[in-house]
SERO-4910 file (N, C-alpha, C, O; in steps of 0.05 Angstrom, whole numbers):
BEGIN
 pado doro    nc1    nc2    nc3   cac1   cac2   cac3    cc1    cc2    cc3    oc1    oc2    oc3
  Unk    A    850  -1336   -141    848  -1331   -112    828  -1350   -100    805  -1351   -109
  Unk    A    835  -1363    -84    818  -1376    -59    814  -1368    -38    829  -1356    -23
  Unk    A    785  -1377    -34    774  -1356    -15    758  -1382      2    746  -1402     -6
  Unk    A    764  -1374     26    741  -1397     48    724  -1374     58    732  -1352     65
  Unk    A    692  -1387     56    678  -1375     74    663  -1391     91    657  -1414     85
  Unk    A    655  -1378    116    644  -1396    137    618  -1386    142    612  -1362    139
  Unk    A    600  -1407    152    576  -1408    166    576  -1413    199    574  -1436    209
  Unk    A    579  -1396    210    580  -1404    239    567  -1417    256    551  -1402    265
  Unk    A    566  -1439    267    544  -1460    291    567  -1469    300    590  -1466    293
  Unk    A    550  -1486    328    563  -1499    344    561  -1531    333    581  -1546    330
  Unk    A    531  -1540    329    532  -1568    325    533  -1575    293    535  -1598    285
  Unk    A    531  -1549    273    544  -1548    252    553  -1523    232    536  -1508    221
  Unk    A    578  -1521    229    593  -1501    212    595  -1504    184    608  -1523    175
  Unk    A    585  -1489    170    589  -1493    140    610  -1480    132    620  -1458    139
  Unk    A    621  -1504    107    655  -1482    103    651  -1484     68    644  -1505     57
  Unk    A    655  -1467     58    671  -1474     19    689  -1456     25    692  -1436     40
  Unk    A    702  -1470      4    728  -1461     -9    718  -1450    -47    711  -1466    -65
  Unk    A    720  -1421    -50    707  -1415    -74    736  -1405    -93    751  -1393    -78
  Unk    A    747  -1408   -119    764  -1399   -129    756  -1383   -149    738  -1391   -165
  Unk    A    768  -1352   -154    761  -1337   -174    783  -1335   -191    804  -1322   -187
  Unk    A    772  -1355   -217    802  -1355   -236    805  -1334   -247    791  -1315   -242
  Unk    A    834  -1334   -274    830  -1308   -285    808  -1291   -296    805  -1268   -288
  Unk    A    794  -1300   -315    773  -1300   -325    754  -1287   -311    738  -1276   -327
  Unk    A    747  -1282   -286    729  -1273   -273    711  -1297   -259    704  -1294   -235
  Unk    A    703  -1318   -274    695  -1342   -262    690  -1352   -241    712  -1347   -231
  Unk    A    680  -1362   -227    676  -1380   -195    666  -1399   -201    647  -1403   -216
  Unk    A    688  -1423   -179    689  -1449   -178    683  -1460   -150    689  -1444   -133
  Unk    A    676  -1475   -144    668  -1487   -120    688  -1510   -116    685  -1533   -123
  Unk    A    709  -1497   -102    732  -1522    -98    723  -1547    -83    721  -1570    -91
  Unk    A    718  -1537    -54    705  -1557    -37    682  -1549    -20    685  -1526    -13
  Unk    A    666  -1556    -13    644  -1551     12    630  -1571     28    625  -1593     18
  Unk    A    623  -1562     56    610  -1584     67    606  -1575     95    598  -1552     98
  Unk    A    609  -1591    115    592  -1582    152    621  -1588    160    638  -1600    147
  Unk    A    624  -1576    184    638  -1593    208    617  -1598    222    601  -1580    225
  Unk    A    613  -1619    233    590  -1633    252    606  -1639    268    628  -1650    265
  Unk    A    589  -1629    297    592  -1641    330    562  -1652    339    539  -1642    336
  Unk    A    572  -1674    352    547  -1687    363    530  -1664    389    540  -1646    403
  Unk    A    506  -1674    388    491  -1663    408    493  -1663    437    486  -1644    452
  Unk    A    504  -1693    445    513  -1694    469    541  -1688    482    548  -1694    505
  Unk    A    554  -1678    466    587  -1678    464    588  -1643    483    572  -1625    478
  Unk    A    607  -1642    500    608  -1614    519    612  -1598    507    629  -1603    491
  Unk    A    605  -1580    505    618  -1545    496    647  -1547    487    657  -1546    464
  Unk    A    658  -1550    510    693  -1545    500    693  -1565    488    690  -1556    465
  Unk    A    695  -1597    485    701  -1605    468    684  -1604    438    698  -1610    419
  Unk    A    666  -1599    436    653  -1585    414    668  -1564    395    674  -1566    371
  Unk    A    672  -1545    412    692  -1527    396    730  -1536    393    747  -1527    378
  Unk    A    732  -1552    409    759  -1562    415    757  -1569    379    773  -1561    362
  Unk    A    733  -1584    373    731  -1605    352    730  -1583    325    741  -1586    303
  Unk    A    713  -1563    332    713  -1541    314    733  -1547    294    734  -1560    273
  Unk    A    764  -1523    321    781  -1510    320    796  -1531    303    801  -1525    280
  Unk    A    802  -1553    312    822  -1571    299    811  -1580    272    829  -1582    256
  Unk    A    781  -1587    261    780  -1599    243    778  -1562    216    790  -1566    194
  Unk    A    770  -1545    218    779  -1523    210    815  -1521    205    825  -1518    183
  Unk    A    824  -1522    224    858  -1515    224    865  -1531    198    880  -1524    180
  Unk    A    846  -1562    203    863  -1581    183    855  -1586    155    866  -1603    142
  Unk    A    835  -1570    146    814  -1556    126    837  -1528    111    850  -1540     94
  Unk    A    842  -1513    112    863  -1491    128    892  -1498    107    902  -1488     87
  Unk    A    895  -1522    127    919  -1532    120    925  -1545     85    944  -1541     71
  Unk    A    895  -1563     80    892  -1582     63    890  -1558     34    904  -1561     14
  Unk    A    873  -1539     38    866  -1523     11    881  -1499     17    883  -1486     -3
  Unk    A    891  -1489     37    911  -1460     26    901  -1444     27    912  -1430     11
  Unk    A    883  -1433     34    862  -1406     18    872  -1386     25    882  -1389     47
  Unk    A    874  -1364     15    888  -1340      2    877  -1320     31    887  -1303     46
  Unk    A    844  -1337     26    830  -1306     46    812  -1321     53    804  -1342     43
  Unk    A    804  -1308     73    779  -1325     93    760  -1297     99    768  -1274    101
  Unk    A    728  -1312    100    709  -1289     98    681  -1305    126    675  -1329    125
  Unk    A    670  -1288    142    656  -1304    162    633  -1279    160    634  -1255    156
  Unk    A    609  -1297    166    583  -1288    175    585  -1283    205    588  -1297    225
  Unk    A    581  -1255    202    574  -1245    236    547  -1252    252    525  -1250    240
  Unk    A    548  -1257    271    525  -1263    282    505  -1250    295    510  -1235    314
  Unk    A    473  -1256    285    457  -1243    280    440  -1254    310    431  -1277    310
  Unk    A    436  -1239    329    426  -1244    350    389  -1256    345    377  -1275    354
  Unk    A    383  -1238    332    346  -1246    333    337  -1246    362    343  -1231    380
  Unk    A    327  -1260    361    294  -1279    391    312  -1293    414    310  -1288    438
  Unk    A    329  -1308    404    347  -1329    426    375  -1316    429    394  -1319    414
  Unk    A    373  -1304    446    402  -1293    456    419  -1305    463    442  -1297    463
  Unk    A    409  -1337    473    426  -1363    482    435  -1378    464    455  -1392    470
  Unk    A    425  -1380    440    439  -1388    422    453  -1370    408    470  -1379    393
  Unk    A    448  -1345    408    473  -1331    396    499  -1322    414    515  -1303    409
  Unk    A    499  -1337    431    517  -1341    447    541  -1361    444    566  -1361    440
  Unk    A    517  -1382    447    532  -1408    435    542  -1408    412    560  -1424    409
  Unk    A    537  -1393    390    545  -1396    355    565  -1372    357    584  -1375    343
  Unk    A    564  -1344    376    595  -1334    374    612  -1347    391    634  -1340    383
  Unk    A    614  -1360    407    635  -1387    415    648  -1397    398    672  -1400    399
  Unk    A    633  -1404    378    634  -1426    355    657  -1404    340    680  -1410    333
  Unk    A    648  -1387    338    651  -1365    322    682  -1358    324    698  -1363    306
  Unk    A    689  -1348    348    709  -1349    364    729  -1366    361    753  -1359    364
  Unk    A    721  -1387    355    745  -1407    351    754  -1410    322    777  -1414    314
  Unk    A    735  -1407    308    734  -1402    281    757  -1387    270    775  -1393    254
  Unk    A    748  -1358    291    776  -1338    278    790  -1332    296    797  -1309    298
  Unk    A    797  -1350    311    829  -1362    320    829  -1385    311    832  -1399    331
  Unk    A    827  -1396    293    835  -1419    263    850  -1408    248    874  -1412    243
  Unk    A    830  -1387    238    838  -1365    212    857  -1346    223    872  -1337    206
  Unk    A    861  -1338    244    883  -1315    258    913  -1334    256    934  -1322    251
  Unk    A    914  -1364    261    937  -1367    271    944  -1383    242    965  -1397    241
  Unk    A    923  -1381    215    937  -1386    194    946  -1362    185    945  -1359    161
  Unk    A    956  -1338    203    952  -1321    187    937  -1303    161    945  -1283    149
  Unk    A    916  -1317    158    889  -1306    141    885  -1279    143    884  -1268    165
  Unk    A    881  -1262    112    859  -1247    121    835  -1248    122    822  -1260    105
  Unk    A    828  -1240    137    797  -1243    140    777  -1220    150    780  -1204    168
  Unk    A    752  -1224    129    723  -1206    129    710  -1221    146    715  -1243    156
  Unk    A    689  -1202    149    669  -1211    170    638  -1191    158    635  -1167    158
  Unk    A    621  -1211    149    596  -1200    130    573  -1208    143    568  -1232    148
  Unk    A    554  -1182    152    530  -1185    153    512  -1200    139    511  -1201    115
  Unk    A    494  -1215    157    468  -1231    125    459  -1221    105    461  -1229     82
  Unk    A    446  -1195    116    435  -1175     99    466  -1162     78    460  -1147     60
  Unk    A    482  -1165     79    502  -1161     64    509  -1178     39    515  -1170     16
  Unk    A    505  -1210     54    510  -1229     40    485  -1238     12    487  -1247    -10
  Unk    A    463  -1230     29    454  -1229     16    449  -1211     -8    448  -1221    -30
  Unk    A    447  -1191     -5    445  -1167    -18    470  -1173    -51    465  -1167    -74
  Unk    A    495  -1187    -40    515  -1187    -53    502  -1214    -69    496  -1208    -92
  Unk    A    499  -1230    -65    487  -1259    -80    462  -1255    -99    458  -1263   -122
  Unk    A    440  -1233    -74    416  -1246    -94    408  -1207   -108    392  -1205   -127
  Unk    A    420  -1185    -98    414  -1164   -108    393  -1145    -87    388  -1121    -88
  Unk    A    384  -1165    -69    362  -1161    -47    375  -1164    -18    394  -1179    -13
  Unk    A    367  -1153     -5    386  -1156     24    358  -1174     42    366  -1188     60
  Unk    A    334  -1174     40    317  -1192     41    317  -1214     33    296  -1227     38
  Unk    A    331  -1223     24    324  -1240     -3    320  -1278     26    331  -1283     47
  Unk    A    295  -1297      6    295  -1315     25    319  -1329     21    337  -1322      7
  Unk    A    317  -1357     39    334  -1373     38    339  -1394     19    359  -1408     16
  Unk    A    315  -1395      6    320  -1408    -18    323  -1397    -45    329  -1409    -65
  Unk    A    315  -1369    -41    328  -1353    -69    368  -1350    -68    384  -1346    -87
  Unk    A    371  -1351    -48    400  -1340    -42    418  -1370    -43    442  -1369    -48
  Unk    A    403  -1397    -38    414  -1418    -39    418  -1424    -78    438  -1434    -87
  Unk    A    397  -1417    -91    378  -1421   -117    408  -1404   -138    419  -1415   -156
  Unk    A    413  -1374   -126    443  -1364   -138    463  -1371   -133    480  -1363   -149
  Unk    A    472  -1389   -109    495  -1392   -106    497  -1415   -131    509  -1413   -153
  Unk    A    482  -1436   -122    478  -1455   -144    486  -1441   -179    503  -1449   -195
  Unk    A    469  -1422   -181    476  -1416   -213    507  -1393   -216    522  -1392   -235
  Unk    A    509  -1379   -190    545  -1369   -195    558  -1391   -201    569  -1392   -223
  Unk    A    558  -1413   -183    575  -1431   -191    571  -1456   -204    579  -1479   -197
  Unk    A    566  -1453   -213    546  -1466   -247    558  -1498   -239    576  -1512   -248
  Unk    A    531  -1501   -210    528  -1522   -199    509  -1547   -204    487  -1537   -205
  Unk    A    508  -1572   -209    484  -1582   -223    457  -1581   -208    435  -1584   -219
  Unk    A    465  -1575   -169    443  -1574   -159    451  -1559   -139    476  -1557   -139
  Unk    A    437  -1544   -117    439  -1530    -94    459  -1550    -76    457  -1574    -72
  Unk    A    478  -1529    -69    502  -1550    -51    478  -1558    -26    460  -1544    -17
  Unk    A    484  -1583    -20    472  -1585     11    497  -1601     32    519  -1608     22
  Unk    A    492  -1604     59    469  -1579     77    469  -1549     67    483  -1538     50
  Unk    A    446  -1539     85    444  -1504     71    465  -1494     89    464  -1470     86
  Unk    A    481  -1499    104    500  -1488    120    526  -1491    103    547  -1480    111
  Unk    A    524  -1508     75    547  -1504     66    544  -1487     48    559  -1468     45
  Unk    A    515  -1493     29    507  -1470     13    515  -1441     21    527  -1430      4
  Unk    A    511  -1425     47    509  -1405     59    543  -1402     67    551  -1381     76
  Unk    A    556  -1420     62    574  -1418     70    598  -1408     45    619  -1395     44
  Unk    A    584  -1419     29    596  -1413     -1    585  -1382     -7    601  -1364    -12
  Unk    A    554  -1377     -7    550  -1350     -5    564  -1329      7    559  -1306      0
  Unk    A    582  -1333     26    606  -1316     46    625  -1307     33    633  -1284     29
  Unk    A    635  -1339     21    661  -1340      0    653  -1323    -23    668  -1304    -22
  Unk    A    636  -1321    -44    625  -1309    -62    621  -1282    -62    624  -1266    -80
  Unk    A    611  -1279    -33    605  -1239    -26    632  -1230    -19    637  -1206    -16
  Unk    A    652  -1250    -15    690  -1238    -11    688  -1229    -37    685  -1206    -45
  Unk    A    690  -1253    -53    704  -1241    -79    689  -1219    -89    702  -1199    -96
  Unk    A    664  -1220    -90    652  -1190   -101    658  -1164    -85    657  -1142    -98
  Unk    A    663  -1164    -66    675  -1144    -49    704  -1136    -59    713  -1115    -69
  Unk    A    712  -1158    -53    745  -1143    -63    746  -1148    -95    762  -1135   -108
  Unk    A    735  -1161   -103    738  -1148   -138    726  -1121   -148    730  -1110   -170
  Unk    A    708  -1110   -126    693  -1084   -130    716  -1062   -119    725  -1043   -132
  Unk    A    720  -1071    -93    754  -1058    -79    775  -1053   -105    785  -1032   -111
  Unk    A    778  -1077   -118    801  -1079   -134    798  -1057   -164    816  -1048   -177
  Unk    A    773  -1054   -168    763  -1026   -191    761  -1005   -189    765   -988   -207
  Unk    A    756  -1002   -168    750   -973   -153    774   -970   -141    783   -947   -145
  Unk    A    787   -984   -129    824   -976   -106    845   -967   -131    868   -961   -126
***
């Protein structure tokens, strides 16, 4: 099973693609950013999103798609801007027909490091050793992004014991 998970921003989206073979195993197919420049408009920002996702989508197949919900905090203006982002995201994933989760931090985390606190570099530090990586994926937006993919499969493999 292949699974994409996302990190949501506007001027950068983290995506992996995680596969859980038979074995139980996880593999880190692909990961990395979509990057939009700083000066580039809103709509075309997300214009850029939507299309380079679709064609991500297209290239690896993934079975299931899994997204970080967004966590408002201090700046309400930027969590504005990053569910935009967000938005287009899953109308990517809606019109590949995907299914798709949607996971709290404190979830994601909780599922990666055992702690729903847990910092950002303990939670970067496991994704690295689930997927018996030689070093922490970077940017941390892809790391985090792979942590998404990773809390799918533990979710529905926990679904899949218990159902």
């Amino acid at each position: 099973m292949l699974i994409l998970g996302l990190d949501p921003g506007t001027a950068t989206t983290g995506y992996g693609f995680v596969c859980e073979h038979d074995d139980g195993s996880l593999e880190a197919v692909a990961y990395g950013v979509i990057s939009t420049p700083a000066g580039m408009a809103m709509p075309q920002r997300l214009q850029q999103i939507y299309r380079t996702l679709a064609e991500l989508i297209r290239q690896y197949r993934p079975d299931g798609a899994a997204i970080e919900q967004v966590f408002f905090g201090k700046n309400v203006t930027t969590g504005i801007t990053v569910s935009q982002a967000r938005g287009v995201q899953l109308l990517a994933l809606a019109d590949a027909n995907l299914p798709i989760r949607e996971y709290k931090p404190s979830e994601i985390k909780q599922s990666i490091s055992g702690y729903g606190n847990a910092q950002k570099a303990q939670l970067q530090e496991m994704v690295r050793a689930l997927l018996d990586l030689p070093e922490i994926p970077r940017p941390d937006d892809a790391a985090d992004a792979l942590a998404v993919a990773i809390t799918d499969i533990h979710s529905t493999r926990f679904e899949r014991l218990t159902g």
